[in-house]
Structures are given as C-alpha cells and as structure tokens.
PAROTI-111578 format. One record per residue (C-alpha): x, y, z. Coordinates in steps of 0.25 Angstrom, whole numbers, padded with zeros to 4 digits, always signed. Example, Ala and Ser with C-alpha at 12.3 -4.5 7.8 and 13.67 -1.06 7.14 Angstrom:
! PAROTI-111578
+0049-0018+0031
+0055-0004+0029
END
This chain:
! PAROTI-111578
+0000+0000+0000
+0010+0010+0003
+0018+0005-0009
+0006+0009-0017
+0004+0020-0008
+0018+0027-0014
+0015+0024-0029
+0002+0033-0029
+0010+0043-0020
+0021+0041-0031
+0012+0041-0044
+0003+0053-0039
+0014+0062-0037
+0024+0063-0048
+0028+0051-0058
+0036+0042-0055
+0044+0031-0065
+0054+0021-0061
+0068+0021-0072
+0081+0022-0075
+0091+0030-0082
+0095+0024-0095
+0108+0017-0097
+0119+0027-0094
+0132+0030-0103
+0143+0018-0103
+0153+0029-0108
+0159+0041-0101
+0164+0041-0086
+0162+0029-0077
+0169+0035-0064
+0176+0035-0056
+0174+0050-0057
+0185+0060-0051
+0181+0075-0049
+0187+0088-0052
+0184+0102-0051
+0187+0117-0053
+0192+0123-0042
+0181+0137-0044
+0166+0138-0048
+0164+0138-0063
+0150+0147-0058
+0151+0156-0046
+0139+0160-0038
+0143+0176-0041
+0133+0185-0034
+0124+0172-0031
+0122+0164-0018
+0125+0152-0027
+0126+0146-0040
+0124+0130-0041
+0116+0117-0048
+0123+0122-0061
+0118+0113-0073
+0125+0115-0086
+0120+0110-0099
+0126+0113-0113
+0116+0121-0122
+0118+0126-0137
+0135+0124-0133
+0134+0132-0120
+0136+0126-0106
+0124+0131-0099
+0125+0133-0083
+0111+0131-0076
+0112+0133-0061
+0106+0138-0048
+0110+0152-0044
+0106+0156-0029
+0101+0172-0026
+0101+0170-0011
+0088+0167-0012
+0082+0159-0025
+0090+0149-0032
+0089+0152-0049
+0094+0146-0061
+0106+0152-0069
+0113+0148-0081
+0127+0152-0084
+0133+0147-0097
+0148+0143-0102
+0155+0140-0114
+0162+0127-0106
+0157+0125-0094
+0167+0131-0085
+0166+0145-0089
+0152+0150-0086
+0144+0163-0090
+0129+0166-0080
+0119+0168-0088
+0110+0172-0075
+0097+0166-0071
+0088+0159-0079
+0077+0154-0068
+0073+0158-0057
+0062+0153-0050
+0047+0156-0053
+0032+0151-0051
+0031+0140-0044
+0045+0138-0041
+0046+0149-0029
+0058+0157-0027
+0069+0149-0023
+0073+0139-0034
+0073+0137-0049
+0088+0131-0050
+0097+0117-0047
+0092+0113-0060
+0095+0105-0072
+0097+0109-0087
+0096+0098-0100
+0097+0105-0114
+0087+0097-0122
+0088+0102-0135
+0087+0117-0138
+0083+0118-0121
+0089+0117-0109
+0078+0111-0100
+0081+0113-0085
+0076+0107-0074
+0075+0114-0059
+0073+0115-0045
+0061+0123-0041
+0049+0126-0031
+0047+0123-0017
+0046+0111-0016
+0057+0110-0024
+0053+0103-0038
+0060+0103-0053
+0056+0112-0063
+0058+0114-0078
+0064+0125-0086
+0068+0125-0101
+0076+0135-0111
+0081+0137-0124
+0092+0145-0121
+0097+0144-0104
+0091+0158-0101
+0077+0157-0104
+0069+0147-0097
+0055+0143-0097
+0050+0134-0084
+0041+0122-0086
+0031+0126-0076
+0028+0116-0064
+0040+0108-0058
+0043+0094-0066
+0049+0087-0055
+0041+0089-0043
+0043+0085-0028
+0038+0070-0027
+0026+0063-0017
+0029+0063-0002
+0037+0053+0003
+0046+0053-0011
+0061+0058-0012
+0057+0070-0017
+0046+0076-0010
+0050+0087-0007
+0060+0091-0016
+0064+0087-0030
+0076+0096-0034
+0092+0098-0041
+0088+0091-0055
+0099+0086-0064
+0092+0081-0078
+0098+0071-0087
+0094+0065-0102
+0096+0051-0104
+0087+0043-0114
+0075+0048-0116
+0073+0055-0103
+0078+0066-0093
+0082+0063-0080
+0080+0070-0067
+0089+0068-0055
+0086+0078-0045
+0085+0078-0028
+0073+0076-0020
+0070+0078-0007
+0061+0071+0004
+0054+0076+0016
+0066+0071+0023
+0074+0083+0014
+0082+0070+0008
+0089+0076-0004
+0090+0062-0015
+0091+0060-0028
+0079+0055-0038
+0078+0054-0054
+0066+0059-0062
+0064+0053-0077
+0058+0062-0089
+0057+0063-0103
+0053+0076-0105
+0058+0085-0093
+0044+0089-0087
+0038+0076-0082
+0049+0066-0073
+0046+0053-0069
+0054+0055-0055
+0061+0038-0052
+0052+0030-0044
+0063+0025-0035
+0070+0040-0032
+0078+0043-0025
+0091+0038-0034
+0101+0042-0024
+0099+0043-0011
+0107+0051+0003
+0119+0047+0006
+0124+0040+0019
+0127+0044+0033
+0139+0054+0030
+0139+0053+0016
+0141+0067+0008
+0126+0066+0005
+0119+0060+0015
+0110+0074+0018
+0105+0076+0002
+0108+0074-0013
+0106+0082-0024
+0111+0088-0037
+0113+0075-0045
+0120+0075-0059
+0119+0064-0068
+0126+0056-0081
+0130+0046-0085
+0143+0040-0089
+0152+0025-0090
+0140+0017-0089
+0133+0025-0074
+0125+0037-0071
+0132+0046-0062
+0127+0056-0053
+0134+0068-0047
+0126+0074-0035
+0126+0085-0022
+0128+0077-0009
+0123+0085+0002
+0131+0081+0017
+0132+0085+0030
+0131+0102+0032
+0126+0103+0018
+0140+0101+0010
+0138+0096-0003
+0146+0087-0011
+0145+0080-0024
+0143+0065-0026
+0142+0055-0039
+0133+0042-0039
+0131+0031-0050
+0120+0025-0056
+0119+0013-0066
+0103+0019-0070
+0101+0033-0064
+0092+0027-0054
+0102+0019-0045
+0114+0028-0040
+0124+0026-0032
+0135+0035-0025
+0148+0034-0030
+0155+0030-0017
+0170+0032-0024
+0167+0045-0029
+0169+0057-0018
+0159+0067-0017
+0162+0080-0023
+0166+0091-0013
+0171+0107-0016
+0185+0106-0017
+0184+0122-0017
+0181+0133-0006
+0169+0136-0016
+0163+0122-0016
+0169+0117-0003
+0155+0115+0003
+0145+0112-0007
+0148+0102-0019
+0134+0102-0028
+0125+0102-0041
+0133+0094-0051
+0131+0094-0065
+0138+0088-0075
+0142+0086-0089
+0149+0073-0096
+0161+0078-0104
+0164+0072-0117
+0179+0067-0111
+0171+0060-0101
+0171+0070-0089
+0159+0073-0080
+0159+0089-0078
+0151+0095-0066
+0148+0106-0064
+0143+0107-0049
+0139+0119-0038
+0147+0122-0025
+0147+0130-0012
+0156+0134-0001
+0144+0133+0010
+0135+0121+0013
+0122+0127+0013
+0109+0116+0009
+0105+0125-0003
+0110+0137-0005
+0122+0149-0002
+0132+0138-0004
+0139+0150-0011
+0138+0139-0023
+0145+0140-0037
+0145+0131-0047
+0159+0122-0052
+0163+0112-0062
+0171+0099-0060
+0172+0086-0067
+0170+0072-0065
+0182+0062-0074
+0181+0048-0074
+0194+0042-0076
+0197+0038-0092
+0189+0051-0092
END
C-alpha cells in the first residue's frame, strides 16, 4: 500500500521515467587524471561582490562566458566573451531576475548552443526551480515562462529545491544533472532526461550520487556537477561542500550516467591561491581536441554557504597520462 501510496504521489507531481545514458565515448581520456591551474582568476569580480558558476560554450567561433554575478543583493546572469578562453571581455548582464522568479536569483545556469541559439537553463524563484531562456546572439534573451524543472512531491530528493544545472546532449536527448535539496536541506545530486529542453522526465531512482561519509570533503552537500565522457566512462566533476563551509572539487565515475562512484584516487581540488584558498566550486569543462579536459571553475578567499566568497572565476585542466 505504501508502495502504491509513492507511485500516485510520484506520477501526480511531475514525470518520472527510469533510463540511462547512452554508451559513453571509448576514445579520449580514461584517467587517472592529474590537475593544474593558473596561478590568477581569468575573470575577476571587479566592483561586484562575486562572479561565479561560469559556463562557457562556443558560439559563431567565440567563446561565450555565461556566469553569476552577485550585486550584494541579487544574483544576475552576465556574459563575458573571449577569442580563446583565457582572455575574457564582459559584455554586462544579460538576465536579471523577473515575474515569478522574485528578486534574488536568475543565475548558476547552463548554456548548449543548438543550432543558430544558445539555449540556457537556470536557477530561479523561491523555492528554487529551473528555468528556460534562449538567444540568437548571447545578449538578448527571451524566457520560457514558468520553470521547466520544478521542485519534486514531498518526501522526494528535491523538494524543496532543484537548482546549479549543467545540461548535456548525447543521442537524442538532453540531459540535466543538477542538485536538490530535501526538507533535511541535504544537498545531492539527480539527473532529468528531455528531448526538447522544456518538458524532463526527472530519474525515477534519484539521487545518483549521494553525501559523503563521516569527515569526508563533502559530507554536508553536493553541488555544481560537470559532466563528459571519455575512455569508455562518464565522469563528473562536482562542489563538495565540508566542515565550515570550505568547498573543494571532487570527480566521480559512472559506467551509465545513472550509477556514479567517487573517484577515491583522485584528490579533491582545493585553491592553491590566496584568491581560491577557501572555496573550490562550479566546474565547467571543455574536452580539448589533444585529449585535455579544460575547466573553468569559480573560487573564493572566505567560506560563506552562498555568497560574499569574494568569488572570481579560474581555469585549470585535467590530462590523462598518454594525453
């Protein structure tokens, strides 16, 4: 009965579908992975409180920079652009938030160019839920409406958040992997399936990766994931939130998309700098064509749970050795 009990509860608020990822990429890098970064932010804050959750696509032969600017009091989408990655113009804010979603949030999202568009998925409202936006040209952008990822039925991994996307294509369909949040405020991980961008079909069996243990670097929250895949595995890059709120980054491994496991051999990204000495978060990545895995990622000098990290935003790389 209470079996059943679960499956109206599940059906009757959202949709729900069990699957995997499709076979990932046998060629590229298969670990293990070694890290190095520049020693100074390739984006700094300037007059903001910070700049963080960059996510960078390649559009009409231009690296765009999408990422979460903080005023002191609402957190906005910019864009900054760059001819390589390293160098970086700011364009200036290009969301801010609107309608439904309040006046805190319309950032830590996700950009995919499709075509002539970037479509970008976002953190909004209270509770937080995702949201839609699309553009032709990385300055103009017009919103989907409601949110397309809401918050899930009470008693789910995500009621009451779902939040940090980080959207992927593989086959025929997109893929969300983005945190949620229980009444207990555990911060996991979960995966959302769509072929269109507007309507998921969130994974029956989330979350995929789960706290870590007693004294572990993330034993208080997840968060931030960033996902490829490489030398026959999916890998995930992701914020591990510890003990007084000092973040690091960690990498798990997954035969499917739907079964990770933490990479135990692999150490957890801390700052190596006064500027990220605190606060290690919000990878992204891109595969390079020699078989590098470049990440860009946010860092902060103060461990605060959300904002005033004095966060900017760095780039470091991943190689694989015959990489």
């Amino acid at each position: 009965m209470a079996a059943a009990l679960w499956l109206v509860l599940l059906t009757g608020c959202g949709r729900y579908a069990d699957f995997t990822l499709p076979a990932p990429e046998a060629s590229g890098p298969a670990g293990p992975f070694s890290w190095q970064a520049t020693a100074t932010p390739v984006l700094d804050r300037g007059e903001a409180s910070d700049v963080l959750n960059p996510s960078i696509v390649r559009f009409h032969d231009t690296y765009w920079n999408f990422y979460s600017e903080f005023d002191g009091k609402t957190w906005h989408t910019a864009a900054a652009t760059s001819p390589d990655g390293i160098a970086w113009t700011k364009v200036g804010r290009v969301l801010s938030p609107q309608g439904w979603e309040g006046d805190d949030i319309a950032a830590n999202g996700s950009a995919v160019v499709v075509g002539n568009e970037i479509l970008y998925w976002y953190q909004a409202g209270s509770p937080p839920r995702i949201a839609l936006a699309r553009s032709s040209d990385g300055r103009t952008w017009t919103r989907h409406g409601e949110a397309v990822v809401p918050v899930g039925p009470r008693g789910s991994f995500d009621e009451r958040a779902a939040a940090d996307p980080y959207v992927i294509r593989a086959g025929q369909f997109f893929y969300m992997f983005y945190l949620g949040q229980d009444r207990a405020a555990r911060q996991r991980l979960g995966i959302a399936r769509s072929s269109d961008g507007i309507t998921w079909d969130k994974l029956r069996k989330n979350p995929v990766l789960e706290l870590g243990g007693l004294a572990a670097f993330d034993e208080y929250g997840l968060g931030e994931p960033a996902v490829w895949s490489s030398g026959g595995s999916w890998w995930m890059l992701y914020t591990g939130r510890g003990k007084g709120e000092r973040r690091r980054i960690g990498l798990a491994r997954s035969a499917d998309g739907v079964a990770w496991k933490r990479v135990e051999d692999f150490p957890p990204i801390a700052g190596a700098q006064a500027w990220n000495s605190q606060v290690m978060c919000d990878p992204t990545i891109e595969q390079l064509p020699g078989g590098g895995i470049r990440v860009w990622f946010g860092g902060g000098d103060i461990a605060s749970p959300d904002q005033n990290l004095h966060g900017q935003i760095g780039l470091g790389m991943l190689r694989s050795a015959g990489f």
